[in-house]
C-alpha positions as CSV (number, residue, x, y, z in Angstrom):
1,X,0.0,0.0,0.0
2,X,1.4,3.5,-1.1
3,X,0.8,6.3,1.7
4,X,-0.8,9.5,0.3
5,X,2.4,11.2,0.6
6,X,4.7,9.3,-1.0
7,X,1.9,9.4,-4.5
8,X,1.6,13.2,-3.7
9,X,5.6,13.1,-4.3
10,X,5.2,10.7,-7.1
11,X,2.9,12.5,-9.0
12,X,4.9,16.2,-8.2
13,X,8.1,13.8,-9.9
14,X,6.1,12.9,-12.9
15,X,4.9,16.5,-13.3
16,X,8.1,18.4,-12.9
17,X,9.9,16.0,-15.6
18,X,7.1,16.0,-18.1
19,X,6.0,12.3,-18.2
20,X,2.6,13.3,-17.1
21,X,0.2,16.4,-17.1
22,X,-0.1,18.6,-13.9
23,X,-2.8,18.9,-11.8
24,X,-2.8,21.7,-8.7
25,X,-3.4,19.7,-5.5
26,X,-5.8,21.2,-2.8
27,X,-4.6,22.5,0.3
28,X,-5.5,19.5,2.7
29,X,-2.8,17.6,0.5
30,X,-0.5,19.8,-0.1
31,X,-0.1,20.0,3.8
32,X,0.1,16.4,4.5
33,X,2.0,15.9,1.1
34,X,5.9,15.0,2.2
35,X,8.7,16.3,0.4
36,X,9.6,14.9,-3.0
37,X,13.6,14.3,-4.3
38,X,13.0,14.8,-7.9
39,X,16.0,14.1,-10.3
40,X,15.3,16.0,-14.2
41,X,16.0,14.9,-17.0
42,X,19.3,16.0,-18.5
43,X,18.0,14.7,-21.8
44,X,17.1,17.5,-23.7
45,X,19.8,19.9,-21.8
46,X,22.0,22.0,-24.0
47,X,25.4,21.2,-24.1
48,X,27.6,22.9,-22.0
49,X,29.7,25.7,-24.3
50,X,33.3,25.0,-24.4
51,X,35.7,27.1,-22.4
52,X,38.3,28.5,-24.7
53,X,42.2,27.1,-24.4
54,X,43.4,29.0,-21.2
55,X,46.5,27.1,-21.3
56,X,49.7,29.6,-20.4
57,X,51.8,30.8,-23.5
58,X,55.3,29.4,-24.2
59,X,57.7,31.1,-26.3
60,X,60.7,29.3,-27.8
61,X,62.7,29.0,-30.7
62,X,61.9,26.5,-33.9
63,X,63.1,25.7,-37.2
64,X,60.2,26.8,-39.8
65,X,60.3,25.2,-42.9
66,X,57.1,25.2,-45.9
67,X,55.2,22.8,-47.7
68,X,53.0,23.5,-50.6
69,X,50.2,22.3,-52.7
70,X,53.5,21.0,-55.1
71,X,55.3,18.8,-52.6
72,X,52.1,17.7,-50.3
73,X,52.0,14.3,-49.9
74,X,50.3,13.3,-52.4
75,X,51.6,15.0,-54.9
76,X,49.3,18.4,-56.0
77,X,47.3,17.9,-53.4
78,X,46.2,19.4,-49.7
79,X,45.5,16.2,-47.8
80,X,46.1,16.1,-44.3
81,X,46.2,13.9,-41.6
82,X,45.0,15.4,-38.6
83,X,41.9,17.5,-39.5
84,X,40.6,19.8,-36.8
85,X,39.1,22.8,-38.2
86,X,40.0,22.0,-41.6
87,X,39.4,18.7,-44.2
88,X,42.4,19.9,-46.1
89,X,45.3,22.1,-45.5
90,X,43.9,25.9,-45.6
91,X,43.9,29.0,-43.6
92,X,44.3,32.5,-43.6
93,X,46.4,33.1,-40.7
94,X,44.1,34.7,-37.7
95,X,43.3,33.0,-34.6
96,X,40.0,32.0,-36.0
97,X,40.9,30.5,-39.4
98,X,45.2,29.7,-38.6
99,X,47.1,27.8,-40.9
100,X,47.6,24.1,-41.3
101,X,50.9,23.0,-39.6
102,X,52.0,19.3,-39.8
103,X,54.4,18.5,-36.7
104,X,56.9,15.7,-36.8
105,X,55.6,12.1,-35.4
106,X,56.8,8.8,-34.4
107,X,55.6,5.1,-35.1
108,X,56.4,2.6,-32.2
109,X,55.0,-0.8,-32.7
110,X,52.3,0.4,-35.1
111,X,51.3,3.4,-32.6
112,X,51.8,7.3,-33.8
113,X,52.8,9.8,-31.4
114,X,52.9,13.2,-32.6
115,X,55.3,15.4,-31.2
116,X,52.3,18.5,-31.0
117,X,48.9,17.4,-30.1
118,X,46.6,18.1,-33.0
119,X,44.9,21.1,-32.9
120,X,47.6,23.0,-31.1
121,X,48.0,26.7,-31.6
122,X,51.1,28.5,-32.5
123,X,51.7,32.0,-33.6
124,X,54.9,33.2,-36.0
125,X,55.9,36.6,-35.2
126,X,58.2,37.0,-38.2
127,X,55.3,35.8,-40.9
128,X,52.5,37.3,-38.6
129,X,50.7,34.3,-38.8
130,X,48.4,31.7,-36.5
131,X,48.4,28.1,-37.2
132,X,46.9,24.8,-36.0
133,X,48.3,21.4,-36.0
134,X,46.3,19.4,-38.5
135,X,48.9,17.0,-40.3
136,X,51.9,15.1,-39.9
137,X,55.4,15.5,-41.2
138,X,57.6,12.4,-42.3
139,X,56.3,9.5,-44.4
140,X,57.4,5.5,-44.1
141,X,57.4,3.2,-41.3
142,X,60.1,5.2,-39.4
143,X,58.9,9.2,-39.6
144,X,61.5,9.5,-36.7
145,X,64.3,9.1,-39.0
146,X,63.1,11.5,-42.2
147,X,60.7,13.8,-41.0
148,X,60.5,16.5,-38.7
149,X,60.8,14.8,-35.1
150,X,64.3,14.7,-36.0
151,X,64.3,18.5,-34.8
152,X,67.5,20.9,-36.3
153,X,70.4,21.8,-34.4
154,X,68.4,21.1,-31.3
155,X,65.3,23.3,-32.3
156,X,61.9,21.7,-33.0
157,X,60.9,21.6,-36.2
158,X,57.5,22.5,-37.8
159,X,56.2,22.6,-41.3
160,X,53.6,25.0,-42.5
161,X,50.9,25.1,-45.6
162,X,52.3,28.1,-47.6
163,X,49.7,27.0,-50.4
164,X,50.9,27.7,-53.8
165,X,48.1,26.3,-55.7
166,X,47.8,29.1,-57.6
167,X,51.5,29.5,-58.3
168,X,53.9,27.9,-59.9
169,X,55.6,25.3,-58.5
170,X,59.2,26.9,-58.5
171,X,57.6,30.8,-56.8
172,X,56.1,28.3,-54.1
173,X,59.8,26.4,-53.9
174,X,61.5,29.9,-53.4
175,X,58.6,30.7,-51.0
176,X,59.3,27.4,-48.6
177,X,63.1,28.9,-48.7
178,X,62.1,32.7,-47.9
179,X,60.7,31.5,-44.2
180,X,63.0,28.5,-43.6
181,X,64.9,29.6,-40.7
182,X,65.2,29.0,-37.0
183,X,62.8,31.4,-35.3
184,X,60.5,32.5,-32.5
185,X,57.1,31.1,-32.3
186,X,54.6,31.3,-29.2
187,X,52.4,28.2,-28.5
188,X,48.8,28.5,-27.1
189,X,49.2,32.1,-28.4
190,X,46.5,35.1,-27.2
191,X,44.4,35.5,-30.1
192,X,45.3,39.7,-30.4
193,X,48.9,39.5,-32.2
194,X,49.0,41.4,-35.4
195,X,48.3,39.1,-39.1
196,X,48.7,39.5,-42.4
197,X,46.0,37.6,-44.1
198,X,46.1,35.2,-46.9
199,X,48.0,31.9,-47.7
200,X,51.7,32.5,-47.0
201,X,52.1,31.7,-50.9
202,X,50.0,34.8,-51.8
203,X,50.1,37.3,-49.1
204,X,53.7,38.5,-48.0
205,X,56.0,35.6,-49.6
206,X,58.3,38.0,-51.3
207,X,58.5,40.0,-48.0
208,X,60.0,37.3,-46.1
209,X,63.5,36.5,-47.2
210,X,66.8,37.7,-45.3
211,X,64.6,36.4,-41.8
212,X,67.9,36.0,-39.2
């Protein structure tokens, strides 16, 4: 036998969560009526908005090299590996839209570790320019041994998009060696440092040679 409290709190449970229609109680019940613990639905909740990356800034040095639309792997192409804002390698350089990046890696009994988490933010003071980690740089069993994990002169090395689709293959060649060097870069960057927009390729290639 159910007491007329406990189907007073029953019924308050079905109402407040929707399963069935609400009817006001009188008075006489509501007093005698005891508490009910009523658990809602998180069903139909909205999710909870992501917090943005409030991780702290490091600024070091690395060796910047370029790859292009010519010498993508494959071939004339922008396929990445690592997708995160992007299905292929794009970007215009602000915090909101940064440039593919492609990080060196490792393969360990069939396992990949990259060397940057993908969708890691860095920011390039001397090209003005956000990107994201989206791809992976070194092919073959062993990426260790050819690609960029191997680092340069104790530096890191990373390996933007400069694009170049719209170029010729030899401007976007003498574009990779315009930014190649070993130079600052801030990771988990504030998003208010100055940009020049565009593709590297297109935007302020020319600029960029003689960087120390």
């Amino acid at each position: 036998m159910v007491g007329k409290g406990l189907r007073i709190s029953i019924a308050l449970a079905l109402c407040v969560s929707g399963l069935t229609a609400c009817v006001k109680p009188s008075e006489d019940v509501m007093m005698n009526a005891q508490p009910a613990v009523v658990q809602l639905s998180t069903r139909n909740a909205n999710p909870v908005t992501q917090l943005p990356n409030l991780e702290t800034e490091r600024r070091f040095k690395v060796f910047l090299t370029g790859y292009s639309w010519w010498d993508n792997t494959p071939r004339g192409s922008a396929a990445i590996a690592k997708p995160v804002i992007h299905r292929k390698a794009s970007g215009t350089g602000t915090y909101e839209d940064p440039i593919t990046l492609a990080v060196g890696h490792r393969i360990d009994y069939g396992r990949q570790t990259m060397d940057y988490p993908a969708g890691t933010r860095f920011y390039f003071p001397n090209i003005r320019k956000y990107a994201i980690v989206e791809d992976v740089c070194g092919d073959g069993n062993r990426p260790q041994v050819s690609g960029c994990h191997r680092g340069y002169k104790g530096h890191p090395w990373l390996d933007i998009y400069i694009g170049g689709r719209w170029s010729s293959a030899e401007f976007s060649d003498q574009c990779a060696r315009n930014i190649t060097a070993v130079q600052d870069v801030v990771m988990h960057p504030s998003p208010n440092y100055p940009v020049i927009t565009g593709e590297v390729a297109r935007s302020n290639c020319k600029a960029l040679s003689g960087i120390t």
